[in-house]
Biopython code that builds the backbone (N, CA, C, O; Angstrom):
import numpy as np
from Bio.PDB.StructureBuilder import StructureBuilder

atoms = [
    (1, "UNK", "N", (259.623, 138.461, 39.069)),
    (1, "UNK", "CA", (258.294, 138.295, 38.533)),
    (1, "UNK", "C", (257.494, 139.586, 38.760)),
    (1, "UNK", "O", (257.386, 140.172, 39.838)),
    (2, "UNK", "N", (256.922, 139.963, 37.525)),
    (2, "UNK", "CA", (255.659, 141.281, 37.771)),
    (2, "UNK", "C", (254.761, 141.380, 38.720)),
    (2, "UNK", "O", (254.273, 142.412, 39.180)),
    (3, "UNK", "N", (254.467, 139.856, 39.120)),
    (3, "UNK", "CA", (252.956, 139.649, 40.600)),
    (3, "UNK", "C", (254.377, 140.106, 41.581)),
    (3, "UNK", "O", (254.195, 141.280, 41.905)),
    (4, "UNK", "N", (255.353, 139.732, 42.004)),
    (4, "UNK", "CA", (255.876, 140.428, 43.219)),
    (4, "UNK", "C", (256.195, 141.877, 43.149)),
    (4, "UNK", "O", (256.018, 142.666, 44.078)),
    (5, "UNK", "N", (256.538, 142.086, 42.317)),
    (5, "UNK", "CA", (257.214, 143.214, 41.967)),
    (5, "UNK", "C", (255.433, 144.436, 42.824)),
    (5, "UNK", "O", (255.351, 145.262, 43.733)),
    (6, "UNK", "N", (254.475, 143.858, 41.887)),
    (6, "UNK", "CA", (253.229, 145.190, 42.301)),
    (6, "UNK", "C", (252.902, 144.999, 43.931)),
    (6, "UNK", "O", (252.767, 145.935, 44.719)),
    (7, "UNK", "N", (252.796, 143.444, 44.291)),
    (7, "UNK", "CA", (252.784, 143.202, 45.582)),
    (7, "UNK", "C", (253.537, 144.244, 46.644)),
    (7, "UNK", "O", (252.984, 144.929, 47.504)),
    (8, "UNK", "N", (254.799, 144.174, 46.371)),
    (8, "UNK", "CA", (255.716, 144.781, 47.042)),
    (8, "UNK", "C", (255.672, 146.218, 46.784)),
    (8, "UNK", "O", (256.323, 146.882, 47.590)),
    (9, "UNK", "N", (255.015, 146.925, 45.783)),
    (9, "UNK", "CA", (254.295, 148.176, 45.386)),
    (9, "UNK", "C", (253.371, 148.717, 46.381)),
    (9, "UNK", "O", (253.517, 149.832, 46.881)),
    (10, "UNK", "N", (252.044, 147.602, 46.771)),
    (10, "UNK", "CA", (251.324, 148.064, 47.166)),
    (10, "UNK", "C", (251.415, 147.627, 48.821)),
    (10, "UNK", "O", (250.448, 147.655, 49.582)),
    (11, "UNK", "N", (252.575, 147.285, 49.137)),
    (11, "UNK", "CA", (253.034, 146.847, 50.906)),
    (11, "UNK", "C", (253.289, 148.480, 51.311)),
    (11, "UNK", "O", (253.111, 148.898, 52.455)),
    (12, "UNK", "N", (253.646, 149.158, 50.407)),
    (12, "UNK", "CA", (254.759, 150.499, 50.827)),
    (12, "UNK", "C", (253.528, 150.993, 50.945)),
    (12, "UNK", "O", (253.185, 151.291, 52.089)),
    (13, "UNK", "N", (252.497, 151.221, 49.767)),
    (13, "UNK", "CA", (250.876, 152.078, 50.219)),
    (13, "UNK", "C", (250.568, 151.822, 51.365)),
    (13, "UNK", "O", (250.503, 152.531, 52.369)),
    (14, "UNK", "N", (250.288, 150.288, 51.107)),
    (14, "UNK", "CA", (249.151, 150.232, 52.908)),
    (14, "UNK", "C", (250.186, 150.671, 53.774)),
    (14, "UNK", "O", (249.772, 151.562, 54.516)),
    (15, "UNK", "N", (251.191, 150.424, 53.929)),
    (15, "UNK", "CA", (252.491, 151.361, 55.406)),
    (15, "UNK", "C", (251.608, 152.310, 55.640)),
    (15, "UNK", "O", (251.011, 152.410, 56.711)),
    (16, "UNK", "N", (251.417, 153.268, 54.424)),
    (16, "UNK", "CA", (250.847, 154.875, 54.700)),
    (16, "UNK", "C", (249.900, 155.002, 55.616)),
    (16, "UNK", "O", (249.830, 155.689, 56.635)),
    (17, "UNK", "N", (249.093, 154.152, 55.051)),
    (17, "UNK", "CA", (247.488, 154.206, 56.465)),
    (17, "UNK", "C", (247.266, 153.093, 57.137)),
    (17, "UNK", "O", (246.235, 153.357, 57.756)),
    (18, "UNK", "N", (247.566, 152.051, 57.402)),
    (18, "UNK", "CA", (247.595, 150.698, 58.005)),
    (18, "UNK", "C", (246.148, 150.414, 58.017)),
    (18, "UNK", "O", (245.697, 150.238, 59.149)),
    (19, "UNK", "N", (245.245, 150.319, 56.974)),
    (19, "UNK", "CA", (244.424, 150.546, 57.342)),
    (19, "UNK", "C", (243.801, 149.147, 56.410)),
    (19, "UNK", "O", (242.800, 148.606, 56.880)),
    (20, "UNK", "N", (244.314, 148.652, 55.279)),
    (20, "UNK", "CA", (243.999, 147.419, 55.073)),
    (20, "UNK", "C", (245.402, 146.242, 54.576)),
    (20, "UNK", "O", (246.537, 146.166, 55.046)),
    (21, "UNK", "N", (244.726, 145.413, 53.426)),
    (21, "UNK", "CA", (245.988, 144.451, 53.623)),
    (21, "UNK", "C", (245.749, 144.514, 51.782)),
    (21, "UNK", "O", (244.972, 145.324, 51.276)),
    (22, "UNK", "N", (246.575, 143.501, 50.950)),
    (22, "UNK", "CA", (246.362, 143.301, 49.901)),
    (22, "UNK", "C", (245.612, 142.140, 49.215)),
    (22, "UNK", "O", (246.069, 141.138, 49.764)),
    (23, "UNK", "N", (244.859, 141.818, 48.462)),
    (23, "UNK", "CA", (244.145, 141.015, 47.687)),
    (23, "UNK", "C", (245.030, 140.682, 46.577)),
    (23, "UNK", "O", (245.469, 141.629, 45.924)),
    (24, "UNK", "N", (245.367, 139.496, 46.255)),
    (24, "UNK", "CA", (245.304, 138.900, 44.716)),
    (24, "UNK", "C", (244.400, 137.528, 44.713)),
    (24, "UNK", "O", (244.161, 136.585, 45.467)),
    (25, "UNK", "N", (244.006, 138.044, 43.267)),
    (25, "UNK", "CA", (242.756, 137.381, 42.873)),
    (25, "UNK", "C", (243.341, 136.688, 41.234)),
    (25, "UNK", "O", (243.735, 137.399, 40.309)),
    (26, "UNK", "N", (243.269, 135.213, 41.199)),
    (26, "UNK", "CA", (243.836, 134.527, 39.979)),
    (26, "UNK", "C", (242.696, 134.718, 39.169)),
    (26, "UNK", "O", (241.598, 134.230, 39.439)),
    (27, "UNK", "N", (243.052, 135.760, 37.699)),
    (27, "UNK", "CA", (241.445, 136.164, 36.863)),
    (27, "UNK", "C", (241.580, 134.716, 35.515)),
    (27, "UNK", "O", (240.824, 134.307, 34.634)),
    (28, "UNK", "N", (242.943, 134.338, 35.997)),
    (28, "UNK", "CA", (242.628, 132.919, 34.627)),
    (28, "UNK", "C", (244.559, 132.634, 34.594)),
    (28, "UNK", "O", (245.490, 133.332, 34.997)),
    (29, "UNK", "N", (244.526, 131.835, 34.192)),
    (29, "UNK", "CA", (246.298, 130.790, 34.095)),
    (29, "UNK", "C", (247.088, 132.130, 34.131)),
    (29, "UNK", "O", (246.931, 133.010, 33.285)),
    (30, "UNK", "N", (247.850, 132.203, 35.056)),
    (30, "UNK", "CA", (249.186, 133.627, 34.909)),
    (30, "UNK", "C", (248.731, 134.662, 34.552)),
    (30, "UNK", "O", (249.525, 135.429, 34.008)),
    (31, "UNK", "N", (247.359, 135.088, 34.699)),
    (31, "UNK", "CA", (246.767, 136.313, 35.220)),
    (31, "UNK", "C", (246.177, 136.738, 36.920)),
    (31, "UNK", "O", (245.500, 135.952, 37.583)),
    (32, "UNK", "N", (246.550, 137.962, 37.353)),
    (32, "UNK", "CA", (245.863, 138.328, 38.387)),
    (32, "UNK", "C", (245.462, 139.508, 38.609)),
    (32, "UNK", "O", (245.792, 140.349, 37.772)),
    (33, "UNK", "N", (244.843, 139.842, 39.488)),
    (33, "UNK", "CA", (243.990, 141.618, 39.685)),
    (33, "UNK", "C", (244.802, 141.414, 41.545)),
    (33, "UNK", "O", (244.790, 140.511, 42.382)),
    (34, "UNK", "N", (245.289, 142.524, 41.485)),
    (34, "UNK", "CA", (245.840, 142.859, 42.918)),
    (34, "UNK", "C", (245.822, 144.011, 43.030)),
    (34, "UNK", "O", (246.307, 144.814, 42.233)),
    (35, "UNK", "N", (244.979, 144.372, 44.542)),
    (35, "UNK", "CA", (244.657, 145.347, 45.232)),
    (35, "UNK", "C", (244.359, 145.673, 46.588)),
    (35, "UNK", "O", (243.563, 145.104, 47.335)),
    (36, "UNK", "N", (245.028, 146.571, 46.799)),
    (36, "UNK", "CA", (244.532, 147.158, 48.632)),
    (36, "UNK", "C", (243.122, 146.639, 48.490)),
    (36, "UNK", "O", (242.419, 146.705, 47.481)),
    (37, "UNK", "N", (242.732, 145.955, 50.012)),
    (37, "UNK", "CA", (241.225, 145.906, 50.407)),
    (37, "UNK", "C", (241.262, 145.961, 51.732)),
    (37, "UNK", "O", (242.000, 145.323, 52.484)),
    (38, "UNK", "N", (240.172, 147.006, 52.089)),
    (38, "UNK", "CA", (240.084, 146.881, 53.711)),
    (38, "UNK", "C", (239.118, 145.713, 54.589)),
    (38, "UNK", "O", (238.802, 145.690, 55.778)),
    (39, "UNK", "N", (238.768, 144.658, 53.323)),
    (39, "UNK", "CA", (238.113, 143.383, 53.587)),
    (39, "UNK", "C", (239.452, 142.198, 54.131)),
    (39, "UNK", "O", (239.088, 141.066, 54.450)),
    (40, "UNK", "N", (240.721, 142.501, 54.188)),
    (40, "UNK", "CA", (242.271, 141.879, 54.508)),
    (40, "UNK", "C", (242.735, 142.877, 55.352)),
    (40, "UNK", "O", (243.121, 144.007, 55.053)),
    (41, "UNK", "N", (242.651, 142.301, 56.522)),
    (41, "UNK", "CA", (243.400, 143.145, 58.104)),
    (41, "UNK", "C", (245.173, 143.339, 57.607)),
    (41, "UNK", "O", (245.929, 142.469, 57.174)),
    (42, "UNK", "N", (245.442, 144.785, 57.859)),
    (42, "UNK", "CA", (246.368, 144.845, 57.424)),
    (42, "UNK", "C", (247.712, 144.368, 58.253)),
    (42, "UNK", "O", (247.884, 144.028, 59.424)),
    (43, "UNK", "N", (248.796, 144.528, 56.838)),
    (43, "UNK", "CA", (250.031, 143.223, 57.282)),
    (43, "UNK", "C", (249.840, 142.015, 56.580)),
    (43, "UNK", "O", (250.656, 141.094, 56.630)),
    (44, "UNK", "N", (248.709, 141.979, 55.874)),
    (44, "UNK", "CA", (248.530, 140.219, 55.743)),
    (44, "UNK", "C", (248.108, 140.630, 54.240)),
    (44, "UNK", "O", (247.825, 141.814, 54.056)),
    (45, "UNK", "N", (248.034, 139.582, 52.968)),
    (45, "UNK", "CA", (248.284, 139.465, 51.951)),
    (45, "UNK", "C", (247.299, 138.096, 51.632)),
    (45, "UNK", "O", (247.537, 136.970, 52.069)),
    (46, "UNK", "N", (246.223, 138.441, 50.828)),
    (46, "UNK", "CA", (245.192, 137.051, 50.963)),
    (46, "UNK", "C", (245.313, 137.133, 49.638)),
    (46, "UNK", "O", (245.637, 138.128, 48.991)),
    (47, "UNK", "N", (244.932, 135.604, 49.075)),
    (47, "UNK", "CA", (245.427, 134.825, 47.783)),
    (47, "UNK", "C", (243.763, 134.432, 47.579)),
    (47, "UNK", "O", (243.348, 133.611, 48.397)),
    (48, "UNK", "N", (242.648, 135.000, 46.447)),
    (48, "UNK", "CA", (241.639, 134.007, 45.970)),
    (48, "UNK", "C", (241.564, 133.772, 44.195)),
    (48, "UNK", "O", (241.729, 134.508, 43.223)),
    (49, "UNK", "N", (241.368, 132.938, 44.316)),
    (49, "UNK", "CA", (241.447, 132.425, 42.463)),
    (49, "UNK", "C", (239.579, 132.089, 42.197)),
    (49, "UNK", "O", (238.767, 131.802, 43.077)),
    (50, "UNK", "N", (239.291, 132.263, 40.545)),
    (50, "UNK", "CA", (238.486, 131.844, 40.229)),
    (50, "UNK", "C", (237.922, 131.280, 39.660)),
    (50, "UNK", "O", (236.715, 131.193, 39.881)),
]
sb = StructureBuilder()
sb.init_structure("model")
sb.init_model(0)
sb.init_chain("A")
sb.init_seg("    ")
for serial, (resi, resn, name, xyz) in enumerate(atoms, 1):
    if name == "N":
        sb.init_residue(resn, " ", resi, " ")
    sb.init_atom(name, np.array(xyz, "f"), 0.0, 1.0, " ", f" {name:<3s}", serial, name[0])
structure = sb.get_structure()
């Protein structure tokens, strides 16, 4: 699936600076916006829908 595939994209970034975690955000049915945020302690991977 494309949502793991970027997930696992952006695990290797945050490695670089440990400095946050990743966001996905459900923007509507089998859409999402995923991104580094330093609002998610890094290591950890938070899920919000809207």
């Amino acid at each position: 699936m494309l949502l793991d595939l970027v997930v696992e994209e952006l695990r290797h970034l945050a490695r670089q600076d440990r400095s946050c975690g990743i966001l996905v955000t459900r923007t509507a049915p089998g859409r999402f916006c995923v991104e580094l945020s330093d609002q998610v302690p890094y290591g950890l991977t938070w899920e919000t829908g809207t």
